[in-house]
C-alpha positions in Angstrom: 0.0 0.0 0.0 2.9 2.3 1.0 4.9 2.4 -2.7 1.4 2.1 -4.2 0.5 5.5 -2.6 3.5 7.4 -1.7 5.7 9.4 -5.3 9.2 7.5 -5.3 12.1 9.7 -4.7 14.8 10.0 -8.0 18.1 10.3 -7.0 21.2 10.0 -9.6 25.0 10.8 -9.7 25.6 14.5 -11.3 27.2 12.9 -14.1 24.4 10.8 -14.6 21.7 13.8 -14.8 24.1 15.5 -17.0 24.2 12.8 -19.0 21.0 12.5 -19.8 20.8 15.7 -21.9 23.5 18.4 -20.7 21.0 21.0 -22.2 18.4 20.3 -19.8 20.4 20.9 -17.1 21.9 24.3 -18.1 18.5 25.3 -19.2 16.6 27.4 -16.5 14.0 25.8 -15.5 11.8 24.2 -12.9 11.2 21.0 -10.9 7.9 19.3 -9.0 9.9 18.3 -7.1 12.1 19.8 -4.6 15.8 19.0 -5.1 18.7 17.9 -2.7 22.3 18.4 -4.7 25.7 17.3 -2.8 28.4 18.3 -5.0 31.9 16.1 -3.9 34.1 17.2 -6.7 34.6 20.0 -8.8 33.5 23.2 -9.1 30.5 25.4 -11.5 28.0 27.7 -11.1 24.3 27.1 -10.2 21.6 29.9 -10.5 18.4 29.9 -8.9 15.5 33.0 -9.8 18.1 34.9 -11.3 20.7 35.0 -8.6 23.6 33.1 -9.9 26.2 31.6 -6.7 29.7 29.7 -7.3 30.4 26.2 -6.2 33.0 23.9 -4.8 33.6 20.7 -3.4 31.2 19.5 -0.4 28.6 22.1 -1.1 24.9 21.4 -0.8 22.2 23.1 -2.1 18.0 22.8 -1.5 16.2 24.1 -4.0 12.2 24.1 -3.4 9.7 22.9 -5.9 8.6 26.0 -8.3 11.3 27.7 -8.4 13.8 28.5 -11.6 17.0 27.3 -11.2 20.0 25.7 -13.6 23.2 24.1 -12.8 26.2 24.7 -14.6 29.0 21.9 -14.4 32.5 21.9 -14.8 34.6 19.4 -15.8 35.2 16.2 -13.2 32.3 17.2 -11.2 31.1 14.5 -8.8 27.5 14.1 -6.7 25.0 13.3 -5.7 21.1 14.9 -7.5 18.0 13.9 -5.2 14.4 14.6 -6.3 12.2 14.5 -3.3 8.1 14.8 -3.7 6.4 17.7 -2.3 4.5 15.0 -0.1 7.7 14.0 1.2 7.7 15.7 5.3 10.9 16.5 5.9 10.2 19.7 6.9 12.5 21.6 4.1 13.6 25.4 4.4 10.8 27.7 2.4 13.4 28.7 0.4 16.4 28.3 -1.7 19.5 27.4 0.8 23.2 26.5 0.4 25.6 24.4 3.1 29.1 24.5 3.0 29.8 21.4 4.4 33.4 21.4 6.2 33.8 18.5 8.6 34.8 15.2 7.8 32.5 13.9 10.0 29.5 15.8 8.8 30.5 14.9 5.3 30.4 11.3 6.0 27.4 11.3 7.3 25.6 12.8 4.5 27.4 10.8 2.2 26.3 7.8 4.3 22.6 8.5 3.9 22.9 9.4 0.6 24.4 5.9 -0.2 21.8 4.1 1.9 18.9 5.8 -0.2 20.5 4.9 -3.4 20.8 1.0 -2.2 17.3 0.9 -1.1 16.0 3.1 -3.8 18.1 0.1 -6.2 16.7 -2.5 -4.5 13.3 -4.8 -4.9 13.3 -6.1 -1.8 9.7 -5.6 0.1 9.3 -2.1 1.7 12.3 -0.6 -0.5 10.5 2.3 -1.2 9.3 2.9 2.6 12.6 2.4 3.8 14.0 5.3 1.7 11.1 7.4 2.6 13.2 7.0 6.2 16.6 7.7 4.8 15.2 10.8 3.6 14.1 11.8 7.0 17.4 11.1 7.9 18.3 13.6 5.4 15.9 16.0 6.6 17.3 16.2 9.9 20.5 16.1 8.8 19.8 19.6 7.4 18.2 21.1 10.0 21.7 20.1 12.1 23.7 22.4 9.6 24.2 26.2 9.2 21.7 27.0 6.1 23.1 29.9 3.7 19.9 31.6 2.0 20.3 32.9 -2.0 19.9 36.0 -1.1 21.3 39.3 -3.2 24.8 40.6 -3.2 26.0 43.7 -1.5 27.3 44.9 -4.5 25.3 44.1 -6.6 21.5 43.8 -4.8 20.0 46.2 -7.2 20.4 44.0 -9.9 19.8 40.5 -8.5 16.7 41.6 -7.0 15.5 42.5 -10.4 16.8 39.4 -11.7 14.3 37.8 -8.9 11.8 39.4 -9.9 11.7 38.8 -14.0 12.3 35.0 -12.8 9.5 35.2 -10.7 7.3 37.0 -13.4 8.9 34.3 -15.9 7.2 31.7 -14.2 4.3 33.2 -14.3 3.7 34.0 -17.7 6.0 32.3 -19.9 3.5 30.5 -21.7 1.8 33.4 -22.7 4.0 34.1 -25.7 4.9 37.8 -23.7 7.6 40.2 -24.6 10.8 40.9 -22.7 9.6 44.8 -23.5 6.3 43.6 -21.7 8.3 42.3 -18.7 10.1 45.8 -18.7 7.4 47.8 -18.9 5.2 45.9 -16.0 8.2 46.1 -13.5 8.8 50.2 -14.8 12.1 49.8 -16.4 13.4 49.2 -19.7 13.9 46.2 -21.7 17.7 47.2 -21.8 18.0 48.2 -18.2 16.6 44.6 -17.6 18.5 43.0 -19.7 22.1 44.8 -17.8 20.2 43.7 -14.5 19.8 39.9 -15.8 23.8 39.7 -16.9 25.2 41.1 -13.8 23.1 38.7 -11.5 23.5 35.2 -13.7 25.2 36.0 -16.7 22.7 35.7 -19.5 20.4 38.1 -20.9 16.8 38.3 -20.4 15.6 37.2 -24.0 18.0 33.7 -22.8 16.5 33.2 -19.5 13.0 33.5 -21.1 13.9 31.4 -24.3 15.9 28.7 -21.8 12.3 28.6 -20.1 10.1 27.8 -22.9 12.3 25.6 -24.6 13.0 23.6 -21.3 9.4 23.2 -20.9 9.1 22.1 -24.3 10.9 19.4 -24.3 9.3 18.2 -20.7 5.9 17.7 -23.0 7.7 16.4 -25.9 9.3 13.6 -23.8 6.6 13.0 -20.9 3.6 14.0 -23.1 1.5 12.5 -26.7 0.6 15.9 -27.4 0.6 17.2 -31.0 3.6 19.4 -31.6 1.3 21.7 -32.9 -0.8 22.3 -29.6 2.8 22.2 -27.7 3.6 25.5 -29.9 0.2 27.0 -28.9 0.1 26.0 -25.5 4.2 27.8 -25.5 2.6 31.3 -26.8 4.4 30.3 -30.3 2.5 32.4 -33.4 3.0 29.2 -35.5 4.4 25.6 -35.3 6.9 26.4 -38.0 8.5 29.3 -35.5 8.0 26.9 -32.6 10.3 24.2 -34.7 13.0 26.9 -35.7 13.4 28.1 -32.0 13.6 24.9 -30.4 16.2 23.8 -33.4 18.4 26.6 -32.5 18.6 25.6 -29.1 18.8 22.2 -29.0 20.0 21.1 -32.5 17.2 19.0 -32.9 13.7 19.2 -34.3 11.0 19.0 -31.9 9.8 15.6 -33.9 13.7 14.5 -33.7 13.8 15.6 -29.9 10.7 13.4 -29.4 11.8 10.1 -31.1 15.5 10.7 -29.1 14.2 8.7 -26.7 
């Protein structure tokens, strides 16, 4: 009854999700789920509603359901991705939190419990799914034992990751709607350019990218988990035609939507 009942919990290596489709993971978007990362090795960037934070080795990161992130990874990173349900309890912070994990001892534990879930998670023995329902509790507290690092703006440079916030958060919103960067501007009383100089200070990329990362992203979660025509994928995106939907996603991704789709 449990496993019948309860959303399993996805957890894979970093190389692994990266190896899945490297665009995907670059790509702002969002998750369902919330998401555990333990990063062991190596170092990149990760950005979450705008606000775009360096990483090293033994850094953690919670990023809640909803909200738009995308992980950048260098070369020989190692760790640990773990999708938990919303219905999971483990009583996760509101927001978007980084550790910096620097005891051995605290390492090893979390690298114990990680390595626990991913044997039970692996396993068919009876219960397997319960019993990694408990390691994530373990989890759980384990993060309420650490010091929890918000995403919060820069001092010198608050102006313009709070406005990167706020487009992300706006992005969300409406990105299906087919709106304009220029509308963006205009409904938080600033320019499109002025926007666009906000977006690059905080993460890097322009405005028109974050937005087009969005909609593609989401585009190729219906293409793969989805039957629907491509054509009501393009409408359903805001595109003004199929043909301009193809075009955009091909100079993205390299593939058509149809070739995206039969990828596997």
């Amino acid at each position: 009854m449990f496993e019948e009942t309860v959303p399993p919990i996805r957890l894979f290596s970093i190389a692994t999700l990266a190896s899945k489709s490297r665009w995907r993971i670059e790509a702002m978007r969002t998750s369902s789920d919330h998401l555990f990362l333990w990063i062991t090795r190596g170092q990149g960037r990760i950005t979450v509603s705008g606000i775009t934070r360096g990483y090293g080795p033994h850094s953690a990161f919670v990023i809640p359901a909803g909200y738009v992130h995308s992980l950048e990874i260098g070369r020989q990173v190692l760790g640990t991705a773990v999708y938990l349900p919303p219905t999971t309890d483990l009583y996760l912070p509101d927001e978007p939190v980084q550790f910096r994990v620097f005891e051995p001892r605290v390492q090893t534990e979390l690298t114990g419990i990680l390595e626990a879930m991913r044997l039970e998670l692996e396993s068919d023995a009876p219960d397997h799914q319960r019993a990694s329902q408990l390691h994530a509790g373990l989890l759980g507290v384990w993060m309420a034992r650490q010091e929890q690092q918000p995403f919060t703006p820069r001092e010198h440079g608050a102006a313009s990751d709070r406005l990167a916030a706020d487009f992300t958060d706006r992005l969300e919103r409406d990105f299906r709607t087919g709106k304009s960067i220029s509308s963006y501007a205009r409904d938080m009383g600033i320019t499109a350019t002025h926007l666009t100089r906000a977006c690059r200070s905080a993460c890097g990329k322009s405005a028109s990218a974050l937005l087009s990362d969005r909609v593609i992203a989401e585009a190729q979660v219906l293409l793969k988990d989805t039957d629907r025509p491509i054509g009501e994928i393009s409408a359903r995106l805001g595109f003004a035609s199929p043909g301009y939907f193809s075009r955009s996603f091909h100079h993205c991704t390299g593939l058509t939507p149809s070739g995206f789709r039969k990828s596997g």
